[in-house]
DRENRO-920824 format. One record per atom (N, C-alpha, C): residue number from 1; residue in one letter; x, y, z; atom name. Coordinates in steps of 0.05 Angstrom, whole numbers, plus 5000, padded with zeros to 4 digits. Layout:
{num = NUM residu = A xx = X yy = Y zz = Z atome = CA}
...
This chain:
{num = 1 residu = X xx = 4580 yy = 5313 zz = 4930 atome = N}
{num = 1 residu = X xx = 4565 yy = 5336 zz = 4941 atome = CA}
{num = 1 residu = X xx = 4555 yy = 5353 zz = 4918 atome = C}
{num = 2 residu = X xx = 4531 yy = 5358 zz = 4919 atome = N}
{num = 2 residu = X xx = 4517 yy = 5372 zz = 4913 atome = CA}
{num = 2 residu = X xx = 4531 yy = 5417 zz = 4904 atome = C}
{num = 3 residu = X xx = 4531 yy = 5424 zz = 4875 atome = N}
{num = 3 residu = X xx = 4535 yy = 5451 zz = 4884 atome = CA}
{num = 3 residu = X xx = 4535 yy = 5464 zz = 4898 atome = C}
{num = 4 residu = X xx = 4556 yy = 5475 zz = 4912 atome = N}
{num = 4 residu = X xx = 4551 yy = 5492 zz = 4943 atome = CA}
{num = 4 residu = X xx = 4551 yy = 5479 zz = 4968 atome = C}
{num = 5 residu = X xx = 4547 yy = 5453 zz = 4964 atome = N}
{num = 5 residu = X xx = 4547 yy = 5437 zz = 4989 atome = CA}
{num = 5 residu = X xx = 4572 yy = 5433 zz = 5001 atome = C}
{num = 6 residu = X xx = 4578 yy = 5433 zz = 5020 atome = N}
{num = 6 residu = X xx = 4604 yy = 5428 zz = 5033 atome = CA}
{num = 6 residu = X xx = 4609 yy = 5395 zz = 5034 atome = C}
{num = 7 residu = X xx = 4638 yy = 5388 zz = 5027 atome = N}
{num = 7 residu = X xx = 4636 yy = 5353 zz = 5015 atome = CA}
{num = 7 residu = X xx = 4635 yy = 5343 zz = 5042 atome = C}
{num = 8 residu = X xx = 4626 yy = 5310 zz = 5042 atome = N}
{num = 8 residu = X xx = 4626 yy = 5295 zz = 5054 atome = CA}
{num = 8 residu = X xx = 4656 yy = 5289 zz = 5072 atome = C}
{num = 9 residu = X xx = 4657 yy = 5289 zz = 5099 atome = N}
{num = 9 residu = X xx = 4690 yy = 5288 zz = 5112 atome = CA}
{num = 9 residu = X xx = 4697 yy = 5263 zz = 5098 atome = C}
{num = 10 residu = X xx = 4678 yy = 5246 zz = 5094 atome = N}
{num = 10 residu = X xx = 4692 yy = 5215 zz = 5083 atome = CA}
{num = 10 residu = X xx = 4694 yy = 5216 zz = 5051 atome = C}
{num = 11 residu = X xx = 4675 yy = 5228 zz = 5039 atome = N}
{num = 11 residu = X xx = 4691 yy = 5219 zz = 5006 atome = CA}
{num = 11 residu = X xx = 4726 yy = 5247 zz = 5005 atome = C}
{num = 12 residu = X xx = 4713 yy = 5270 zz = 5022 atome = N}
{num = 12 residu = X xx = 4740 yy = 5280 zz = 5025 atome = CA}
{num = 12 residu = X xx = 4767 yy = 5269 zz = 5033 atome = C}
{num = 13 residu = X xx = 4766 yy = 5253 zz = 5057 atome = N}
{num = 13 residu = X xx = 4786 yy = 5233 zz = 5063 atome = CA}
{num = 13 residu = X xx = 4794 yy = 5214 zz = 5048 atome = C}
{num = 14 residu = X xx = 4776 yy = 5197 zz = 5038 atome = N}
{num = 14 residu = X xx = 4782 yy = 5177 zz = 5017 atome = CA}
{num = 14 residu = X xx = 4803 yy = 5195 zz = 4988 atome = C}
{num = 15 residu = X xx = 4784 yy = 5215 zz = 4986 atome = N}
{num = 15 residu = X xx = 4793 yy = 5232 zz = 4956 atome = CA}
{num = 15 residu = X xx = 4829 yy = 5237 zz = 4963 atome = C}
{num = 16 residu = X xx = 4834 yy = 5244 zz = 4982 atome = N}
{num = 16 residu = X xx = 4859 yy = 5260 zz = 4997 atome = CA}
{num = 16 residu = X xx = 4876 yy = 5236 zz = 4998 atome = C}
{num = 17 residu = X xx = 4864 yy = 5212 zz = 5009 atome = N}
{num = 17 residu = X xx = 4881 yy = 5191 zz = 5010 atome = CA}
{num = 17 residu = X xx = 4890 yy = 5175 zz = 4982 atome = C}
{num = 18 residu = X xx = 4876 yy = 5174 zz = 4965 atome = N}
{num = 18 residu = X xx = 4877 yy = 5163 zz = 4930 atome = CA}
{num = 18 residu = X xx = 4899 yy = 5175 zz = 4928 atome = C}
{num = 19 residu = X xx = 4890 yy = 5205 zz = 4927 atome = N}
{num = 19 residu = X xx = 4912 yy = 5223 zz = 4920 atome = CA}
{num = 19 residu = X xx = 4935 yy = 5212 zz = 4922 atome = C}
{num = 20 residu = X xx = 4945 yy = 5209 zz = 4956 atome = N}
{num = 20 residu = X xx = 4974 yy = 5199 zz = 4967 atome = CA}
{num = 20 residu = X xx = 4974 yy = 5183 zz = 4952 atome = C}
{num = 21 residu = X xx = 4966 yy = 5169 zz = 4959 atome = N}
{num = 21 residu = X xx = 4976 yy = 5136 zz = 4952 atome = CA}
{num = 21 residu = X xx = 4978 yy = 5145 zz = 4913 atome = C}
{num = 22 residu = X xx = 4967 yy = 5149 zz = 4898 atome = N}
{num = 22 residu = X xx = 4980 yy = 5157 zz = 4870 atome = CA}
{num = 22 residu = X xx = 5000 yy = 5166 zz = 4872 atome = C}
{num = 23 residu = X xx = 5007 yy = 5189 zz = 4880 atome = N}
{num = 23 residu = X xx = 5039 yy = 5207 zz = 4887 atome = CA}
{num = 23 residu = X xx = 5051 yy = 5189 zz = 4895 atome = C}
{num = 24 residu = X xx = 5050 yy = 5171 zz = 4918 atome = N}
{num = 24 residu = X xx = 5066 yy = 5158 zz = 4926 atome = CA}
{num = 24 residu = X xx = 5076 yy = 5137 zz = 4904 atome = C}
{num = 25 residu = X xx = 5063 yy = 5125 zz = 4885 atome = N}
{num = 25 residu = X xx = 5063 yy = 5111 zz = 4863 atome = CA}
{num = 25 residu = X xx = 5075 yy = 5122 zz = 4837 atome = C}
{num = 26 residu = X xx = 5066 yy = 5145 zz = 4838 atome = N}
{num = 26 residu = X xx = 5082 yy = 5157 zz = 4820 atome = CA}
{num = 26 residu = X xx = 5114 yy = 5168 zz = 4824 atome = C}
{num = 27 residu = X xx = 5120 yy = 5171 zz = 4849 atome = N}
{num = 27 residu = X xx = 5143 yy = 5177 zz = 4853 atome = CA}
{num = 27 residu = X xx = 5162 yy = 5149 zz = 4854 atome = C}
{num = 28 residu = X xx = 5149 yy = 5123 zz = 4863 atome = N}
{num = 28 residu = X xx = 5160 yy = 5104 zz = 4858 atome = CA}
{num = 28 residu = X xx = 5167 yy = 5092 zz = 4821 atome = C}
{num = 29 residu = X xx = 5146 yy = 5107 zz = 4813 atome = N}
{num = 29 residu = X xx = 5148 yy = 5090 zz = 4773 atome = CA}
{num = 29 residu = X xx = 5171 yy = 5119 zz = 4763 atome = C}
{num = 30 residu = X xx = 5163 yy = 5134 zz = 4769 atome = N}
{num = 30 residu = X xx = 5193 yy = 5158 zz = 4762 atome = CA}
{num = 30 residu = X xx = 5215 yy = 5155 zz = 4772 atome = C}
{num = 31 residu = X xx = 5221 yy = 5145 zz = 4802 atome = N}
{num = 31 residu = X xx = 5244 yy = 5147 zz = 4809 atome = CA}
{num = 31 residu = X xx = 5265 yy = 5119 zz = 4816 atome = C}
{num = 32 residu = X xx = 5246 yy = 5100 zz = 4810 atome = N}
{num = 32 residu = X xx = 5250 yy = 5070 zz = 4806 atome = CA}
{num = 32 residu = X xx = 5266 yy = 5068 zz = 4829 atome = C}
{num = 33 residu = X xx = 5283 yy = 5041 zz = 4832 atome = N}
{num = 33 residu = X xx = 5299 yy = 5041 zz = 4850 atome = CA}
{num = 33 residu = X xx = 5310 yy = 5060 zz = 4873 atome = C}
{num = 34 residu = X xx = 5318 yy = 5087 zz = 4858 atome = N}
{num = 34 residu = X xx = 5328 yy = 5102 zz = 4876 atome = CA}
{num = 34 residu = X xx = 5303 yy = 5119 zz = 4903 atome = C}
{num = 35 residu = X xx = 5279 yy = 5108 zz = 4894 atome = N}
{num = 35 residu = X xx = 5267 yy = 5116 zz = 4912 atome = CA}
{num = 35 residu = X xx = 5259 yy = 5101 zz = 4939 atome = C}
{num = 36 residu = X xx = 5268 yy = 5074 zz = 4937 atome = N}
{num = 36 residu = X xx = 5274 yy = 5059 zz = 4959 atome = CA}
{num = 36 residu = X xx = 5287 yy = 5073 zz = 4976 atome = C}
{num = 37 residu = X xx = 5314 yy = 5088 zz = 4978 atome = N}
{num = 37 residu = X xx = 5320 yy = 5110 zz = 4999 atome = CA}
{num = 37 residu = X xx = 5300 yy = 5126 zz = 5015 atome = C}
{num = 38 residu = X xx = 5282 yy = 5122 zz = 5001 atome = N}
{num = 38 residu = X xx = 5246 yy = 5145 zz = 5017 atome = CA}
{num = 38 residu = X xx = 5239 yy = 5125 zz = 5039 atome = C}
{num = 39 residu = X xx = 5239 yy = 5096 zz = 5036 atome = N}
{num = 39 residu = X xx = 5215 yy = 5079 zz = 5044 atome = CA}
{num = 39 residu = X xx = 5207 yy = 5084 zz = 5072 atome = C}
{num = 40 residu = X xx = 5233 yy = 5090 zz = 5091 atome = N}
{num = 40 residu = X xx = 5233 yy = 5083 zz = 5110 atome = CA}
{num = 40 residu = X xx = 5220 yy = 5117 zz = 5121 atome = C}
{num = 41 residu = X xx = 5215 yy = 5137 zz = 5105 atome = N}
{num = 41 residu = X xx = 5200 yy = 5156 zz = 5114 atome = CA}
{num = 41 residu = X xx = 5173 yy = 5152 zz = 5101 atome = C}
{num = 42 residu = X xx = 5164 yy = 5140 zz = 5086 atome = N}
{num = 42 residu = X xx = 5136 yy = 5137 zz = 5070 atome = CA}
{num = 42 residu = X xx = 5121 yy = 5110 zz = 5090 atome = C}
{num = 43 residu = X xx = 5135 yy = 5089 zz = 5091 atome = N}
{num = 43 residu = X xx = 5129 yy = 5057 zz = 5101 atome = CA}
{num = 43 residu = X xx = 5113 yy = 5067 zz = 5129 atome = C}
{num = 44 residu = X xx = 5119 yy = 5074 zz = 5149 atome = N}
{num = 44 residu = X xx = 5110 yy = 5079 zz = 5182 atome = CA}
{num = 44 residu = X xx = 5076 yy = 5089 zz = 5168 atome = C}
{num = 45 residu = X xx = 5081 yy = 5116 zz = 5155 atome = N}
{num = 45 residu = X xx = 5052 yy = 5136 zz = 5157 atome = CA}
{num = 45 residu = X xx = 5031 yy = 5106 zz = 5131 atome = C}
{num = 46 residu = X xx = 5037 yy = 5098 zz = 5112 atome = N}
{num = 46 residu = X xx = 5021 yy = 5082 zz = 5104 atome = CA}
{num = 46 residu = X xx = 5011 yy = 5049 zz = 5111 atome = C}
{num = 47 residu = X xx = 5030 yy = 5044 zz = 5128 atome = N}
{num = 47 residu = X xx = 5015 yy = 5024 zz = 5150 atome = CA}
{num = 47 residu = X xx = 5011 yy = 5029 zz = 5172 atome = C}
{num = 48 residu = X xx = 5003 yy = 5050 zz = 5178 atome = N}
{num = 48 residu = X xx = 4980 yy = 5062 zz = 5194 atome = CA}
{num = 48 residu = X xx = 4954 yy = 5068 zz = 5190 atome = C}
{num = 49 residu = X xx = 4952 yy = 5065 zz = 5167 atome = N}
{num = 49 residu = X xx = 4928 yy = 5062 zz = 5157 atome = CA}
{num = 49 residu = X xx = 4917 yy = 5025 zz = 5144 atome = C}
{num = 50 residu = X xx = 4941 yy = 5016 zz = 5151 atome = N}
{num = 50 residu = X xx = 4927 yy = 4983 zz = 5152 atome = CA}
{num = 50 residu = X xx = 4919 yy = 4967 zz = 5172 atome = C}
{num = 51 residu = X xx = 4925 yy = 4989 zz = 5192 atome = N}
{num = 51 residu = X xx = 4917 yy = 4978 zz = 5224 atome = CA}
{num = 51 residu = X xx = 4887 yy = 4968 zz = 5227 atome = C}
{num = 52 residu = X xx = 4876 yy = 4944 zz = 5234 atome = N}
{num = 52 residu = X xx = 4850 yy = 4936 zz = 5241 atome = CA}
{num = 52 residu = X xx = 4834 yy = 4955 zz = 5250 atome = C}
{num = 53 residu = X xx = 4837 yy = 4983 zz = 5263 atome = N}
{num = 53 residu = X xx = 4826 yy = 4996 zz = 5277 atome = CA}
{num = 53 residu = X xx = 4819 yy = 5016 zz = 5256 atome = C}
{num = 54 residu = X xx = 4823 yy = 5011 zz = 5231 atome = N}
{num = 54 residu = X xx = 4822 yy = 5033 zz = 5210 atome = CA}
{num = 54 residu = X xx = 4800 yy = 5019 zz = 5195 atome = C}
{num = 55 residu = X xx = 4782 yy = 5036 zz = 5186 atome = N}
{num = 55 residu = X xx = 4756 yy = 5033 zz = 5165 atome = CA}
{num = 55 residu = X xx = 4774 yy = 5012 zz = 5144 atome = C}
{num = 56 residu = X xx = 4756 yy = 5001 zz = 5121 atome = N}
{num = 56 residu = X xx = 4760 yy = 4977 zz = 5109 atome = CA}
{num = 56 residu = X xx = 4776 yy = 4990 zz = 5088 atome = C}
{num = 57 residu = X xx = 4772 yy = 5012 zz = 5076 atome = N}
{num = 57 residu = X xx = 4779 yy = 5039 zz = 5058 atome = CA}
{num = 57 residu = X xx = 4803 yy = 5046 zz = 5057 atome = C}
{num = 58 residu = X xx = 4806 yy = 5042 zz = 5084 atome = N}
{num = 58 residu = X xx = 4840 yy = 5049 zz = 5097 atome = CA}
{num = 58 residu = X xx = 4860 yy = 5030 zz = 5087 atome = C}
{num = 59 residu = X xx = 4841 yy = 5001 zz = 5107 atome = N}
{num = 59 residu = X xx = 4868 yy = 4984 zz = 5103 atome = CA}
{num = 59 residu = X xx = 4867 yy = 4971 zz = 5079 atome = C}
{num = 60 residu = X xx = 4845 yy = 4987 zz = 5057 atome = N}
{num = 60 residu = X xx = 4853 yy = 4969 zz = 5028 atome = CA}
{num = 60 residu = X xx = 4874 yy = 4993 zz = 5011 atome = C}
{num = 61 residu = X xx = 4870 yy = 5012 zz = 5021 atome = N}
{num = 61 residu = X xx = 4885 yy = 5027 zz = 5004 atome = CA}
{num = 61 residu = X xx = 4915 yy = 5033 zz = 5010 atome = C}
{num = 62 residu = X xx = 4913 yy = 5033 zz = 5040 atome = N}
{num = 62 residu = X xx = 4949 yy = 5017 zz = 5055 atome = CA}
{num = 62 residu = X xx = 4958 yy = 5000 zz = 5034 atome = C}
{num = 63 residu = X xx = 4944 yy = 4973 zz = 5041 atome = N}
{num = 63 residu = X xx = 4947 yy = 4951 zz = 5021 atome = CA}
{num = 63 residu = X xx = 4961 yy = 4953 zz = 4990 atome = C}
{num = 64 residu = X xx = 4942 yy = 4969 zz = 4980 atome = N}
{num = 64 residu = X xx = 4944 yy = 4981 zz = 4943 atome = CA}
{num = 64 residu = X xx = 4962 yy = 4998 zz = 4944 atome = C}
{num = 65 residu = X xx = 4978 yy = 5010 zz = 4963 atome = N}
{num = 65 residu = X xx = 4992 yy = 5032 zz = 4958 atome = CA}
{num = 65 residu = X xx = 5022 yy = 5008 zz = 4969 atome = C}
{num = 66 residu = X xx = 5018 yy = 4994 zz = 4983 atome = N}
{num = 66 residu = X xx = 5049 yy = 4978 zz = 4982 atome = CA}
{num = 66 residu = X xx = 5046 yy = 4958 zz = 4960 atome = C}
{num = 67 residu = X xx = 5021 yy = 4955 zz = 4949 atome = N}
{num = 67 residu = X xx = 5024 yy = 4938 zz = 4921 atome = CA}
{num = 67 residu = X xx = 5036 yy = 4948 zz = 4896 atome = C}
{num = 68 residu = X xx = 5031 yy = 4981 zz = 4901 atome = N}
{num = 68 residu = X xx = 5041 yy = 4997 zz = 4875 atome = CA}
{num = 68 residu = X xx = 5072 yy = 4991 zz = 4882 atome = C}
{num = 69 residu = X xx = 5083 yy = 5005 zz = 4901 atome = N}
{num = 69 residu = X xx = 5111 yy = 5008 zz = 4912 atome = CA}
{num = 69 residu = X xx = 5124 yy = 4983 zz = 4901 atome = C}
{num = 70 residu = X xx = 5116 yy = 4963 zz = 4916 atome = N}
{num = 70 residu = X xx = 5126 yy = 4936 zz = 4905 atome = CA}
{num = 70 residu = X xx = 5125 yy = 4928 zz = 4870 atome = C}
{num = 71 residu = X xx = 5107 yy = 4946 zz = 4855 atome = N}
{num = 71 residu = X xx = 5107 yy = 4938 zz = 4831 atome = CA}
{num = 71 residu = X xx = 5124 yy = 4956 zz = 4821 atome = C}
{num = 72 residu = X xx = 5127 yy = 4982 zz = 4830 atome = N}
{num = 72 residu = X xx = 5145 yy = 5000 zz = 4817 atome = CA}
{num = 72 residu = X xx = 5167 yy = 4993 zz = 4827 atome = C}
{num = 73 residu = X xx = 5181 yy = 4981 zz = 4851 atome = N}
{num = 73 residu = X xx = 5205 yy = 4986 zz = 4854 atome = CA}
{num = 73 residu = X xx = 5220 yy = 4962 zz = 4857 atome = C}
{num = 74 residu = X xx = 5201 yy = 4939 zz = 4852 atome = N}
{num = 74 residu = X xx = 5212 yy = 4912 zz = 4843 atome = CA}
{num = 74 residu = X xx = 5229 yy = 4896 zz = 4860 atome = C}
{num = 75 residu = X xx = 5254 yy = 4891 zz = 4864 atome = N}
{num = 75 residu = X xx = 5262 yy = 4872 zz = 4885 atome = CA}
{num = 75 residu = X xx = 5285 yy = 4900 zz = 4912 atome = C}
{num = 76 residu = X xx = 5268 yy = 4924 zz = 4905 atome = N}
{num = 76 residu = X xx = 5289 yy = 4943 zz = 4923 atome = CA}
{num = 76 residu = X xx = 5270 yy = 4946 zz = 4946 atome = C}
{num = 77 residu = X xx = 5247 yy = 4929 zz = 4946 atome = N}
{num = 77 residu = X xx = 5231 yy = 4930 zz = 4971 atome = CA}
{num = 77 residu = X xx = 5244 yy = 4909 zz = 4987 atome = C}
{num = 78 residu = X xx = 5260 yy = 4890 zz = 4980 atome = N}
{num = 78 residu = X xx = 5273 yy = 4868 zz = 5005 atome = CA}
{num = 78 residu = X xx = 5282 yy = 4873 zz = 5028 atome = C}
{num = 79 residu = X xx = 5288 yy = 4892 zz = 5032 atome = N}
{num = 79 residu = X xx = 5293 yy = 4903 zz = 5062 atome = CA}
{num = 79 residu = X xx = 5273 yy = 4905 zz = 5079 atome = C}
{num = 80 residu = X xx = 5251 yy = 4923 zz = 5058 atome = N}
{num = 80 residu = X xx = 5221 yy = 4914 zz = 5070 atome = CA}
{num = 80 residu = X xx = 5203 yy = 4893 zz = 5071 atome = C}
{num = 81 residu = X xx = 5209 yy = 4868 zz = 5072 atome = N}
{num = 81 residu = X xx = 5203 yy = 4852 zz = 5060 atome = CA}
{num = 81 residu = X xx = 5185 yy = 4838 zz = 5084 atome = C}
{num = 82 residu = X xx = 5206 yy = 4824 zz = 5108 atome = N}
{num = 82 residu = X xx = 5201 yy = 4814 zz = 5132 atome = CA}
{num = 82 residu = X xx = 5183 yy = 4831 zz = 5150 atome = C}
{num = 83 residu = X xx = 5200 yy = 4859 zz = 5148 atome = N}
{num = 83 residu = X xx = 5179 yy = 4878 zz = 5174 atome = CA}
{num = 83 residu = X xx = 5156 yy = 4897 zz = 5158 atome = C}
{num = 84 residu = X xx = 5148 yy = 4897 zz = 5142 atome = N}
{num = 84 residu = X xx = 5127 yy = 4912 zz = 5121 atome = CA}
{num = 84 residu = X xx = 5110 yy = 4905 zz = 5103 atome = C}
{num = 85 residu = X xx = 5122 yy = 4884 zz = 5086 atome = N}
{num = 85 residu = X xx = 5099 yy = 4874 zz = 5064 atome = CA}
{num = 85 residu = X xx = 5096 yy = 4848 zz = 5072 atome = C}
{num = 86 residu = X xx = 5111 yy = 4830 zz = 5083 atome = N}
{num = 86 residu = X xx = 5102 yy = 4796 zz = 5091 atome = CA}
{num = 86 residu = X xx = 5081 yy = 4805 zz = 5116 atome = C}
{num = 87 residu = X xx = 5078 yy = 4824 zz = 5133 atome = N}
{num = 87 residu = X xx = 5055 yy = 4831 zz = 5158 atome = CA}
{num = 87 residu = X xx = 5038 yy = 4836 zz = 5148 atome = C}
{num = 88 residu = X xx = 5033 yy = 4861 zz = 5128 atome = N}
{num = 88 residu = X xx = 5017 yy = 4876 zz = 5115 atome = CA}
{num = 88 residu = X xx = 5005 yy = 4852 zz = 5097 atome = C}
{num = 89 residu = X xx = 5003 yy = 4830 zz = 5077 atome = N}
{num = 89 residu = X xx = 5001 yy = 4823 zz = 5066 atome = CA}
{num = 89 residu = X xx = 4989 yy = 4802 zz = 5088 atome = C}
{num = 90 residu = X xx = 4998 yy = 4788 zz = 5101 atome = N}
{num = 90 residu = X xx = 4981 yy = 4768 zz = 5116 atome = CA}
{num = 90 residu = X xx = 4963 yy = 4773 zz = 5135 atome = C}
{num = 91 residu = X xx = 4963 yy = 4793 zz = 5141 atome = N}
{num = 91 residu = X xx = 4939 yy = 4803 zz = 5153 atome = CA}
{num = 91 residu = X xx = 4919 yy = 4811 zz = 5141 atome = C}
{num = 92 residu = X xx = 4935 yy = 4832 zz = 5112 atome = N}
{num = 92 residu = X xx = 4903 yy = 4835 zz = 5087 atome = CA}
{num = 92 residu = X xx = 4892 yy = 4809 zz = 5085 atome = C}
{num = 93 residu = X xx = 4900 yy = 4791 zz = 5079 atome = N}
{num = 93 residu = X xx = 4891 yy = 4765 zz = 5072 atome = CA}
{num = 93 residu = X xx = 4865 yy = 4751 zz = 5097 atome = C}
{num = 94 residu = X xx = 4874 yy = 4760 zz = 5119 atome = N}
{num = 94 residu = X xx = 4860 yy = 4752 zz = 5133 atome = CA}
{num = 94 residu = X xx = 4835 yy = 4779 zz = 5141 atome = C}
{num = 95 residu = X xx = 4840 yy = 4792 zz = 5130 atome = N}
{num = 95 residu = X xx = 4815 yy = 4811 zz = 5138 atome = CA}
{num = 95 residu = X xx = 4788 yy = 4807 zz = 5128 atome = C}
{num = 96 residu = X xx = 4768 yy = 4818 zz = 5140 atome = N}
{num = 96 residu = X xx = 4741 yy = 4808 zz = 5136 atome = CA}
{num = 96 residu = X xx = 4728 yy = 4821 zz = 5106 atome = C}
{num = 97 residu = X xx = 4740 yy = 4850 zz = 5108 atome = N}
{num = 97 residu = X xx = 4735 yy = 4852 zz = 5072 atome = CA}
{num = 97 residu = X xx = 4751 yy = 4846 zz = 5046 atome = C}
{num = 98 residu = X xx = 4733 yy = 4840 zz = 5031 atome = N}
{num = 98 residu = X xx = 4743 yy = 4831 zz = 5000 atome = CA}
{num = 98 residu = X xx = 4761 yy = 4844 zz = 4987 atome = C}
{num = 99 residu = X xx = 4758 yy = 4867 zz = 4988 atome = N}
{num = 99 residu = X xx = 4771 yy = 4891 zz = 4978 atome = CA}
{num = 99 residu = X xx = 4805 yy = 4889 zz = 4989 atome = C}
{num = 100 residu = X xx = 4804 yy = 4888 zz = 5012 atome = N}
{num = 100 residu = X xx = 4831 yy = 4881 zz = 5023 atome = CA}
{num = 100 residu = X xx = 4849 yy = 4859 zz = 5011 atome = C}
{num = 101 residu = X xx = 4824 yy = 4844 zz = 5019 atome = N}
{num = 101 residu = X xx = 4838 yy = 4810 zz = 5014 atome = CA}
{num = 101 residu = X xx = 4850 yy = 4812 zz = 4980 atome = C}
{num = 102 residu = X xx = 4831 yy = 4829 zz = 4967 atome = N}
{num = 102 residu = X xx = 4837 yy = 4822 zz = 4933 atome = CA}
{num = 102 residu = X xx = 4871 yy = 4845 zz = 4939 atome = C}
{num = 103 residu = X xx = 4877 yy = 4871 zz = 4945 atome = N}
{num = 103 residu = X xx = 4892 yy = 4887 zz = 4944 atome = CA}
{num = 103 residu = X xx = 4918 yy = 4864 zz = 4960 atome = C}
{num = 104 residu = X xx = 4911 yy = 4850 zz = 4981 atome = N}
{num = 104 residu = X xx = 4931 yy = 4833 zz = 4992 atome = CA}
{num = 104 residu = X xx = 4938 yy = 4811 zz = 4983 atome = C}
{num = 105 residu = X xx = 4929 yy = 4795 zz = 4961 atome = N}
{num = 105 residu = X xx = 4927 yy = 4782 zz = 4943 atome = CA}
{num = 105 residu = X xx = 4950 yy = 4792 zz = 4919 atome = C}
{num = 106 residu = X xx = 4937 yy = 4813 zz = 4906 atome = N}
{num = 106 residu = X xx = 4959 yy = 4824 zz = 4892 atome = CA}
{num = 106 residu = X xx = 4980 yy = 4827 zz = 4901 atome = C}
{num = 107 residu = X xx = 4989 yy = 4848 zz = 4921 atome = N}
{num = 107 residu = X xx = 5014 yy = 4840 zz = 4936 atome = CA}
{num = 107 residu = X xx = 5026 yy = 4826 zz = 4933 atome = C}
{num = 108 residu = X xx = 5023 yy = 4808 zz = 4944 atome = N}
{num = 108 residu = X xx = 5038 yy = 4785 zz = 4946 atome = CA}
{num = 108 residu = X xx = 5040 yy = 4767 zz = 4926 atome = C}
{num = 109 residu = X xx = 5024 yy = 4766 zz = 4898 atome = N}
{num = 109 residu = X xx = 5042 yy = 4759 zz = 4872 atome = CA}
{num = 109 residu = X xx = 5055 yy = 4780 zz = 4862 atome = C}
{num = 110 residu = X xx = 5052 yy = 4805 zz = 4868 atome = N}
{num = 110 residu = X xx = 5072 yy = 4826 zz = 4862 atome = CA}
{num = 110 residu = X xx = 5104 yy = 4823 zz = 4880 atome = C}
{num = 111 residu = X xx = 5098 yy = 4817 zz = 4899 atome = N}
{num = 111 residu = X xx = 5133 yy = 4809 zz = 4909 atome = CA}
{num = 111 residu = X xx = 5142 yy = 4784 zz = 4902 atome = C}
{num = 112 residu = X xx = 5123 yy = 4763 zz = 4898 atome = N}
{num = 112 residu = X xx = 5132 yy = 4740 zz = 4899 atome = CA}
{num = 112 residu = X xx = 5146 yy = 4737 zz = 4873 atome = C}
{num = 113 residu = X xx = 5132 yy = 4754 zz = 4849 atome = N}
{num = 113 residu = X xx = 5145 yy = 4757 zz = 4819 atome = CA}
{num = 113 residu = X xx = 5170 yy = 4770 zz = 4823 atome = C}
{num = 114 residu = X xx = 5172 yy = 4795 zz = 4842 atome = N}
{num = 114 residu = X xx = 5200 yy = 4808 zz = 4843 atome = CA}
{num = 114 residu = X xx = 5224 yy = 4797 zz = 4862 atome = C}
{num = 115 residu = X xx = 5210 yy = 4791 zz = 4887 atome = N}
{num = 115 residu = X xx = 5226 yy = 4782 zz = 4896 atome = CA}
{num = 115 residu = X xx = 5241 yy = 4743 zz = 4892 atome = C}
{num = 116 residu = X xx = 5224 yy = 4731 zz = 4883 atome = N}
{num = 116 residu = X xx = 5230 yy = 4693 zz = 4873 atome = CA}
{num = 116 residu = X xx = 5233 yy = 4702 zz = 4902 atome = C}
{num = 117 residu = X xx = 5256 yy = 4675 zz = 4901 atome = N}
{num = 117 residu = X xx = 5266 yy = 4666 zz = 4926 atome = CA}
{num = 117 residu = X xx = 5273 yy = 4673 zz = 4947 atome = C}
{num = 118 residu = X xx = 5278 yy = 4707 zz = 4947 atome = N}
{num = 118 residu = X xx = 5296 yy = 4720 zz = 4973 atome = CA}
{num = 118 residu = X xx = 5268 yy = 4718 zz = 4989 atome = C}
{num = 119 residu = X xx = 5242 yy = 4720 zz = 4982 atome = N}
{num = 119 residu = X xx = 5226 yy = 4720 zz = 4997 atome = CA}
{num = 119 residu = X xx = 5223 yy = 4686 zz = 5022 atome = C}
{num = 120 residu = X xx = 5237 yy = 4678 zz = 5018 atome = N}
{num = 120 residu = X xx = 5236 yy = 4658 zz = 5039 atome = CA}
{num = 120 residu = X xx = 5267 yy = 4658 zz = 5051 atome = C}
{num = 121 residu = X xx = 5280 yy = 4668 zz = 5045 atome = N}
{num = 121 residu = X xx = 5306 yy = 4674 zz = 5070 atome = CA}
{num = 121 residu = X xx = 5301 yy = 4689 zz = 5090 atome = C}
C-alpha cells in the first residue's frame, strides 16, 4: 500500500500470519524440546489453516510452520506424528499448489531425518 493508503486485508493477513508462524518457530529454536509441552495448544489453531477450504497461502504456510516445528524440535514431535504431521503432510502433497506440495515435501524429509524409524510404528 501506497502512503496513507489503508493496507490490503490480504497482504495484512498473510503479513500477521508470517509473523505467527516465525514466533511460533522461534519459540520452538529457543525452547527446543521443552516446547513440545505447547504443541497441543499451538497444533489445533495451525492446522486450521491447512484445511482445503483455506486459500493456497494458508495451507502452505500451515505446512512451513509444522516444517519449522519439526525442524526445531526434532524427534519431540512423535506424539504428533500419526494425528498432525503424517495428515498434514499427505494431503500437502496432494494439493493442487506447488507451493504446498514443495512446504509438504520438506516436511516430511524433515521428520523422516528426525524421526528414522519411529515414523512407521
Amino acid at each position: 500500500a501506497l502512503y496513507g493508503e489503508l493496507p490490503d486485508d490480504d497482504d495484512d493477513h498473510d503479513g500477521i500470519m508470517q509473523a505467527v508462524c516465525d514466533l511460533v518457530g522461534g519459540f520452538g529454536r529457543v525452547l527446543g524440546s521443552q516446547f513440545a509441552q505447547y504443541l497441543g495448544q499451538f497444533l489445533p489453531a495451525i492446522c486450521e489453516y491447512g484445511k482445503s477450504s483455506r486459500p493456497a497461502s494458508d495451507r502452505s504456510m500451515a505446512v512451513g510452520c509444522l516444517s519449522e516445528i519439526a525442524q526445531e524440535l526434532e524427534s519431540s514431535v512423535l506424539d504428533y506424528w500419526p494425528t498432525v504431521f503424517l495428515p498434514a503432510i499427505l494431503s500437502g502433497l496432494a494439493d493442487e499448489d506447488d507451493n504446498v506440495k514443495r512446504n509438504a515435501a520438506f516436511c516430511a524429509g524433515v521428520c523422516c531425518e528426525h524421526l528414522k524409524e519411529a515414523i512407521t510404528s
